[in-house]
N, C-alpha and C positions, 0 to 999 in steps of 0.2 A: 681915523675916527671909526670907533666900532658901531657896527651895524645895527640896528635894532633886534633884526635875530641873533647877533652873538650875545650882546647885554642883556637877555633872557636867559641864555641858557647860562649865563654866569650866576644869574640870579636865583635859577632852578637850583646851579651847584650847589652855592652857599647853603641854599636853605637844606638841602637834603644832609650837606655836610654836616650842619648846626642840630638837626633831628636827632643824626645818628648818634652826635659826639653827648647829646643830653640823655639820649635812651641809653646809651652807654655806661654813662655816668652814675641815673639812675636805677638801674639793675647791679650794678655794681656797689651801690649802698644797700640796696634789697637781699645781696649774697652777704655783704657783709651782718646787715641787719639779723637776716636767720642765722648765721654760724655764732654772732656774738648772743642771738638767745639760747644755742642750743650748749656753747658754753656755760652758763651762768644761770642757777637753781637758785631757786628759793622758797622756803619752810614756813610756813608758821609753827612754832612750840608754844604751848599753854603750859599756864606754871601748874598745873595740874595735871596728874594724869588721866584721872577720871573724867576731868571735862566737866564738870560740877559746878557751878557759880550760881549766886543767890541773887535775884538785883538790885539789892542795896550793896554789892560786895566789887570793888573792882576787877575787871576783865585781865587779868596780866599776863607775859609771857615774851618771847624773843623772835626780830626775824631772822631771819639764817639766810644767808646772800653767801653763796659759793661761786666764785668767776675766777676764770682762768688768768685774767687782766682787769687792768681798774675798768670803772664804767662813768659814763657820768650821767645825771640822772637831774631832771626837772622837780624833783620833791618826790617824798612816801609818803602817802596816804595809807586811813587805815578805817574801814568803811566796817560798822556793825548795825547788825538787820535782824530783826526779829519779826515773823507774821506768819497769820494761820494759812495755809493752803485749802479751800473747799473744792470739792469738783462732786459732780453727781456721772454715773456710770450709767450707759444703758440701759444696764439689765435691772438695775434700780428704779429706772423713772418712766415715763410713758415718753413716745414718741416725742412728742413737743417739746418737751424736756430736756430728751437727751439733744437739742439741738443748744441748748443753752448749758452744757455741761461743766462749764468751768465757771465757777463763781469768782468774782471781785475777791483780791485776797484782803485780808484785816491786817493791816500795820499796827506790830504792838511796840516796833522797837525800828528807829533810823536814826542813824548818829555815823559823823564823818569826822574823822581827825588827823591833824597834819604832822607825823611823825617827825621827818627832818623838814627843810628848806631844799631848795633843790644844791646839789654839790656833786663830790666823788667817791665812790664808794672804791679801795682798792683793791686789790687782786687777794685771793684767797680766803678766807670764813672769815666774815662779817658777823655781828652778833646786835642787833639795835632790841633793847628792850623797851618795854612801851606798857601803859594802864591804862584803860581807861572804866568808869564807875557807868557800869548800866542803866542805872535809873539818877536822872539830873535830878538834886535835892530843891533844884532851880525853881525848873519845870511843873508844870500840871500834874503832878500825879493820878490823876484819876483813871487813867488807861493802864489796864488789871496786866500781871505777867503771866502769863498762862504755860504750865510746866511743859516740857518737853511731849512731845505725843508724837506716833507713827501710825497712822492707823490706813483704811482701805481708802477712802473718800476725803477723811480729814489730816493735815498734817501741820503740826506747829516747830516750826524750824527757829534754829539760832543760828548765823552766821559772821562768822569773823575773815573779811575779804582786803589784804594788803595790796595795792597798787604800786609798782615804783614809773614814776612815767619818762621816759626816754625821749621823747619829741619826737618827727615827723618820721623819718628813716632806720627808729628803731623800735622793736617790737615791746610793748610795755610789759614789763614782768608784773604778776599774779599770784596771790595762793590762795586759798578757800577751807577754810576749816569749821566745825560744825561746833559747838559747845551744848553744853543741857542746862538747862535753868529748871531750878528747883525752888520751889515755895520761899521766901523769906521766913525767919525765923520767927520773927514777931509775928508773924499769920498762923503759925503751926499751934495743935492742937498739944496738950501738956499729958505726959506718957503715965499709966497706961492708959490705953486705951480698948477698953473692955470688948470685945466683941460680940456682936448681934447676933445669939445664936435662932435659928429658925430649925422645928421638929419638922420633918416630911415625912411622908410616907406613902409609897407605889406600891400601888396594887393595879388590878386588868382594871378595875371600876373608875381610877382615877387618867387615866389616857383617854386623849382626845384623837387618836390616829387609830384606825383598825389593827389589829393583833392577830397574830394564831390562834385559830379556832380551840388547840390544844388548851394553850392560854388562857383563851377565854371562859373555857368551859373551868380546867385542872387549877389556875390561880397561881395568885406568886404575891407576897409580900416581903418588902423590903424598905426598913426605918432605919433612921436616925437625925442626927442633926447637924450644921453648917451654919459657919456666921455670915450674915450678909451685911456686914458691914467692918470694912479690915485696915489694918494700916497699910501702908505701901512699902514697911520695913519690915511688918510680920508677914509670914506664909496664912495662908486660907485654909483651916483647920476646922475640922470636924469631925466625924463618925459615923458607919453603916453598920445595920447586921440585915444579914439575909433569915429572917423567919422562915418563908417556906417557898418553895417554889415548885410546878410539877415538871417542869422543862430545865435539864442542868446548865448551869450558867455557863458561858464562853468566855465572858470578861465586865467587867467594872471600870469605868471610864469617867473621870468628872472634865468636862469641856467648861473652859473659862472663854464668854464671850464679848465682844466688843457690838453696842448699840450707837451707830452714828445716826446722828441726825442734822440734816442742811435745809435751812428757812431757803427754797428758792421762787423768788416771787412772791403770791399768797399761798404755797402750797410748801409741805413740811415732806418731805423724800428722808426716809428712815433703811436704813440697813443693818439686818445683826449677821456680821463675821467672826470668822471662828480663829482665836489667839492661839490657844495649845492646847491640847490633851495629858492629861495625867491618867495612867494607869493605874488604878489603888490593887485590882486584884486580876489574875489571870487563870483561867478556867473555873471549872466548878468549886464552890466556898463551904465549908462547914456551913450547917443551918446553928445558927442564935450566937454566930462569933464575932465579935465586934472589930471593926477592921477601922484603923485611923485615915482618914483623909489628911493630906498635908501637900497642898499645893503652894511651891513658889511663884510669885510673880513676877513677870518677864520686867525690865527697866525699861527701855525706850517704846515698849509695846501696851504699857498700861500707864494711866497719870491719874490723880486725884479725879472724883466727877465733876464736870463740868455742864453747869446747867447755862450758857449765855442763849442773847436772844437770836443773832444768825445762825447758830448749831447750839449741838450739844452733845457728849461723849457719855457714855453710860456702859453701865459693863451688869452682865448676867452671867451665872454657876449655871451649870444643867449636869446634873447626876444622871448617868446612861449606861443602863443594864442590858447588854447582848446574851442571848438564848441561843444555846446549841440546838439548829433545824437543819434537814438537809434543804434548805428552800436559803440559806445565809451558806450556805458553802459553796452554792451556784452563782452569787452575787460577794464575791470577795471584798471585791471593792467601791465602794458607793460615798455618796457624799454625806457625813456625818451627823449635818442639820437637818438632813429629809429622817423625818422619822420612817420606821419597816416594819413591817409584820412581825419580825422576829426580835423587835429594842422594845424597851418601855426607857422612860425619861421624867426626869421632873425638871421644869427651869425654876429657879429664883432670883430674883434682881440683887445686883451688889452694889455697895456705896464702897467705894477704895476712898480713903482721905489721907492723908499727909500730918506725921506727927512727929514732934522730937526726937531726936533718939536720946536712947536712957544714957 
């Protein structure tokens, strides 16, 4: 009859035997786990290349399952997401504020669909095609689709996110692809669409930021006109002549800007950053030559305006004339939107809308 100390220590064995022989087992599906993911990719393709979809228009496209061996798999899923991202930045808000930086996102678009049942996908390129319609004809319509946008504070994203799920021991395969939604058709405005042209004109008298005394005393006029109100398929188009000036020009610059604004709390935190620069002329210009403006618009970096109640997007033109001084050759480089002694500028507000195309 065994002792009370030997039936312990048989008891110890067993158990440490049975620990090791499960940590075993289970790292050994954990090796297998990674190698059978690091075999086996998978794609999203859009049946577009541009990525373009409307939301009355179905979502289409293929997954692409490349594996070196079959797999077997608990079902595909096929998840689409659409919502604006707010955040407010430091250097935008006061203190208080920026503790609260990350606003609640707005959900414009969540929809889930179950591509297969769960089964076996085999070894080598898979192709599972798949639709689904953006906007349920079912559904509520009353939640607006708001076009693609990238902006500093605000972003309105579209997502299209395939699951395949593996179960306990295998790692679930992924892929993440972005799409752009653009206006419905029956929302769009009927072509042409005439643009808003607006007459300016700088001179030393019409700046609000101090100048060169040179400037201010010798003068400089510089007219024409710009539409402030564009399609998002035509370029931004207008005209300059330099009448006079007593200081020779360095460069002609039209900055196209981006105005965000985020409702946080009771308080409205507003930003204007800077999209692009277009160059129209470089060094000093004939006096009374008329020089075309024709600014493109960026795609993912400008959208229709958007006036809603927890933000809103807006975009402003600023015409910006640099002066050859030795006081701008000591400061090469500066930040664009700080006006200088040696710029004059005109801003004016822009409406971008969304129209047919011809």
């Amino acid at each position: 009859m065994a002792s009370p100390f030997q039936s312990f220590c048989h008891t110890v064995s067993v158990f440490f035997l049975f620990f090791f022989w499960v940590s075993f087992i289970y790292s050994t599906g954990v090796v297998e786990a990674s190698i059978d993911a690091m075999s086996t990719k998978i794609d999203l393709s859009l049946s577009r290349p541009n990525r373009i979809y409307r939301p009355s228009e179905p979502l289409e496209g293929k997954i692409l399952v490349k594996s070196a061996s079959s797999i077997s798999h608990y079902g595909i899923r096929m998840a689409i997401n659409g919502s604006v991202n707010l955040q407010v930045r430091g250097g935008s808000a006061g203190v208080i504020e920026s503790f609260y930086g990350v606003v609640k996102p707005i959900t414009i678009l969540s929809r889930t669909l179950e591509i297969r049942p769960s089964g076996k996908i085999v070894s080598g390129t898979t192709e599972i095609p798949f639709s689904i319609t953006l906007r349920n004809p079912k559904e509520d319509n009353s939640e607006r689709f708001y076009e693609t946008f990238h902006g500093t504070n605000i972003s309105i994203q579209y997502l299209a996110t395939v699951d395949i799920m593996r179960g306990y021991l295998h790692k679930s395969l992924s892929a993440t692809v972005e799409f752009i939604v653009e206006s419905d058709k029956a929302d769009l405005l009927n072509p042409p669409i005439s643009p808003e042209m607006v007459i300016f004109y700088i001179t030393q008298d019409t700046q609000r930021h101090p100048i060169l005394p040179e400037l201010k005393s010798g003068g400089f006029r510089i007219t024409g006109r710009i539409s402030t109100q564009c399609s998002m398929l035509e370029p931004l188009s207008g005209e300059l002549t330099v009448e006079a000036s007593v200081l020779p020009i360095c460069s002609i610059d039209i900055h196209l800007l981006r105005v965000e604004s985020v409702l946080l709390g009771e308080k409205i935190i507003t930003e204007t950053s800077l999209i692009q620069t277009t160059q129209i002329a470089d060094g000093d210009v004939c006096r009374n030559m008329t020089l075309p403006i024709y600014v493109v618009l960026p795609r993912l970096l400008t959208c229709p305006t958007v006036l809603a109640g927890p933000f809103s997007i807006e975009f402003k033109v600023a015409i910006v004339i640099f002066f050859q001084s030795e006081l701008s050759r000591l400061h090469p480089k500066f930040d664009p939107l700080t006006p200088r002694l040696w710029m004059a500028m005109e801003t004016l507000p822009l409406e971008l809308v969304r129209a047919r195309e011809r």
